[in-house]
C-alpha positions in Angstrom: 26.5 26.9 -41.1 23.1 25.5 -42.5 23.0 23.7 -45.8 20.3 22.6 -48.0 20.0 20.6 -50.5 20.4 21.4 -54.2 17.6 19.3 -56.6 19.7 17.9 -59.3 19.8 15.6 -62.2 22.0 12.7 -62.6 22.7 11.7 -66.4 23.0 8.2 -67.6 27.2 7.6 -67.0 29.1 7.9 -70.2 32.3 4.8 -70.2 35.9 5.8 -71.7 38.4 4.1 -72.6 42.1 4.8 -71.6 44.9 2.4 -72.4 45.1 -0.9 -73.7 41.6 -2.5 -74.4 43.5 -6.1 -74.4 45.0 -5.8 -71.2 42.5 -4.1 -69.2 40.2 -7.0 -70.6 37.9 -4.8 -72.5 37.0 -3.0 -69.3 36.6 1.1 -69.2 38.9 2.6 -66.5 37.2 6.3 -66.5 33.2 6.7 -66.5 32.0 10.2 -66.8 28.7 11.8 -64.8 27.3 14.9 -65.8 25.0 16.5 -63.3 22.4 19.4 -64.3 20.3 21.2 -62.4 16.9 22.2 -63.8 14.5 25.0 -62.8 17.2 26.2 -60.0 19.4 29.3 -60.1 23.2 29.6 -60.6 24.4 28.5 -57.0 27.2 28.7 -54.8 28.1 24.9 -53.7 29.2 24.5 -50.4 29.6 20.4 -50.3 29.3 17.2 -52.2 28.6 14.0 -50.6 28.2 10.1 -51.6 29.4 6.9 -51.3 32.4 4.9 -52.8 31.6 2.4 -55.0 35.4 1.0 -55.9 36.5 4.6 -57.6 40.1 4.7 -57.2 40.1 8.8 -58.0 37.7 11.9 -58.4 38.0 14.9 -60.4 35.3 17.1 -61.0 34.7 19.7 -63.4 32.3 22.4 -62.7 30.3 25.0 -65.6 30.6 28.6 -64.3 28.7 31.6 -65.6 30.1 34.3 -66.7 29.7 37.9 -65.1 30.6 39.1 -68.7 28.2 38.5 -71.4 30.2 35.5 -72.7 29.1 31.7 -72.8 30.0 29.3 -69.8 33.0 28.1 -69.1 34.2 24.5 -68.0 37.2 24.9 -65.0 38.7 22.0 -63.1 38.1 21.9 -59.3 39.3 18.6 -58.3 42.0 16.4 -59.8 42.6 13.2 -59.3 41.5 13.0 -55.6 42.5 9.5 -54.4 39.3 7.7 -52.8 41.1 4.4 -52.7 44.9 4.2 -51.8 45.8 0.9 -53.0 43.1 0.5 -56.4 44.0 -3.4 -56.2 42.8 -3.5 -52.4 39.5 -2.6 -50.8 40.4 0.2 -48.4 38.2 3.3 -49.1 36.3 1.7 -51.7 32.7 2.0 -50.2 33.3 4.5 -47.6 31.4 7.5 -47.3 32.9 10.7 -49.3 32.1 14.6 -48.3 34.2 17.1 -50.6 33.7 21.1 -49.0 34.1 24.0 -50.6 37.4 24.8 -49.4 38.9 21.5 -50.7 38.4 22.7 -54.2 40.7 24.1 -56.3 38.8 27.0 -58.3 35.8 29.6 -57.0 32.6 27.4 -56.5 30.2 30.6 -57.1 27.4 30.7 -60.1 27.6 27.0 -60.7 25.0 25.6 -63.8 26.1 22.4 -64.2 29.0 19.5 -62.8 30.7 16.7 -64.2 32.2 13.7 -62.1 35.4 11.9 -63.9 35.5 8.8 -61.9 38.8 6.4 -62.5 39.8 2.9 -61.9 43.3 1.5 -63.1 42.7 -2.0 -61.5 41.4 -4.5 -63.4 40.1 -6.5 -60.4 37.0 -5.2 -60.1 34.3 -5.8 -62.2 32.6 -2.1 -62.3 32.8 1.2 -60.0 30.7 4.2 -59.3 29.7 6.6 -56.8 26.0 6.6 -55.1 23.9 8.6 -53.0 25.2 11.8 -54.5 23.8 15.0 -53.0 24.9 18.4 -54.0 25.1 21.1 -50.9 24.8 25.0 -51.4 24.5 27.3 -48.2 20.8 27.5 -46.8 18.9 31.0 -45.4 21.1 32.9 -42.6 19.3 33.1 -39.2 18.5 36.3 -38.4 21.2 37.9 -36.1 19.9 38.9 -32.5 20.7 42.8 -31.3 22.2 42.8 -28.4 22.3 46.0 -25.7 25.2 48.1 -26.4 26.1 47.6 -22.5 24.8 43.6 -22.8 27.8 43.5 -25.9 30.6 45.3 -24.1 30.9 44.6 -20.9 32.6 47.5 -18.4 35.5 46.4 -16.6 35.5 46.2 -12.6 37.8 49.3 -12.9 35.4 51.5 -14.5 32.2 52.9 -13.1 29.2 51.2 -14.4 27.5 53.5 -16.9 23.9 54.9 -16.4 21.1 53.1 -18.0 18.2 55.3 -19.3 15.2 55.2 -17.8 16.6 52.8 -14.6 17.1 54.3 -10.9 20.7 55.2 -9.1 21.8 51.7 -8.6 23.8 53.0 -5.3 20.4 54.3 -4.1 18.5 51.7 -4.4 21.3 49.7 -2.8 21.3 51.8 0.3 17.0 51.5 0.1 17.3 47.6 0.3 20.2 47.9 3.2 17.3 50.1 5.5 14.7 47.4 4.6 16.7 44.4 5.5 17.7 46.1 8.4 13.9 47.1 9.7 13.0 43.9 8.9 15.5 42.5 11.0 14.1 44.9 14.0 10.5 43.4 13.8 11.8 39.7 13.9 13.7 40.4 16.7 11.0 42.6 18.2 7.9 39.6 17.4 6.7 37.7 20.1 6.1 34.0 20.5 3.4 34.2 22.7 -0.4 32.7 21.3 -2.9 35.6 21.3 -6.7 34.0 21.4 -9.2 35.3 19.5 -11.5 35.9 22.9 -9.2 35.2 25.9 -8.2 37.8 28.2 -5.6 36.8 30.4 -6.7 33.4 29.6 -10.7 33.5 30.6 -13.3 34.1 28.4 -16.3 36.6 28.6 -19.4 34.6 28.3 -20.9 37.5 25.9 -18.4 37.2 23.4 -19.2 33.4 23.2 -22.1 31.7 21.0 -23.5 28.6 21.3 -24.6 26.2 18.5 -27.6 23.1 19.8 -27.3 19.9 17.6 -30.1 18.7 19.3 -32.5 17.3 16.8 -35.5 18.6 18.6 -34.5 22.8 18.8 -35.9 23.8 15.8 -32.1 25.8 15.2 
């Protein structure tokens, strides 16, 4: 399936706090990204993609409009998705990320805006983030190719072959190249090896048939 991508706006990330400011050192453990998209249609996403930048967990919120007359909602589609399985270690933490439309835990259709929660427990690292963010939705079908009904649905060995319009009896034609081959067979056999000259009779010549050029340089021919 082709995909294209979606031109988008990345705000400045807003920090939160969540827990004990003395014990996590006066260090925010969830940043929030809010992505718009300006001048584009509400759009189906089909896939986001970036890379890790030591974010233990994802959740993502997506706004939704309505079919009703109403204002836009907010609806989780992601909770908590674990991009690092040990936060103290650095396994996963700047490894490439896609997230499909499947993965996701609401409808993905008539999306206006997105909002990355990104979390860190571990106090070991000194900030986190996710980069090179793209946002996927599906691109232009290709135009499908008609087929031949008899191209599209074969006809078993068992059946006779149908007629095509506008085509000769195949089992005449069949029997028309069987007589060919076979008269051309005949005149192979039939074809004699022997060299036929252009003026020789029975190997001599007849001196009328034969012309003479001079290259004499005094004949004035």
């Amino acid at each position: 399936m082709s995909r294209v991508v979606v031109p988008c706006h990345v705000k400045s990330t807003v920090a939160l706090q969540v827990g004990d400011m003395r014990a996590s050192q006066g260090r925010p453990g969830v940043l929030v990204v809010d992505v718009t998209f300006p001048n584009v249609a509400p759009f189906e996403l089909q896939e986001i993609t970036f890379k890790n930048y030591y974010t233990a967990f994802l959740s993502i919120r997506v706004r939704q409009q309505t079919l009703m007359h109403t204002p836009a909602k907010w609806v989780t589609c992601l909770r908590d998705y674990c991009l690092m399985p040990d936060p103290h270690s650095e396994e996963g933490a700047q490894e490439y990320v896609s997230l499909f439309k499947h993965q996701m835990l609401c409808d993905m259709n008539r999306i206006l805006e997105l909002r990355l929660i990104l979390r860190q427990p571990s106090p070991l690292w000194l900030s986190f983030s996710v980069e090179e963010l793209q946002i996927y939705q599906q691109g232009p079908k290709s135009p499908s190719l008609a087929f031949p009904k008899w191209l599209s649905h074969p006809v078993s060995n068992e059946q006779p072959a149908p007629r095509l319009e506008g085509l000769p009896d195949p089992s005449r034609v069949s029997s028309e190249v069987q007589q060919m081959w076979a008269l051309t067979e005949m005149i192979r056999a039939n074809h004699t090896s022997t060299r036929i000259g252009r003026f020789d009779v029975d190997g001599c010549y007849d001196l009328n048939l034969l012309s003479y050029t001079c290259f004499c340089p005094s004949c004035p021919e």
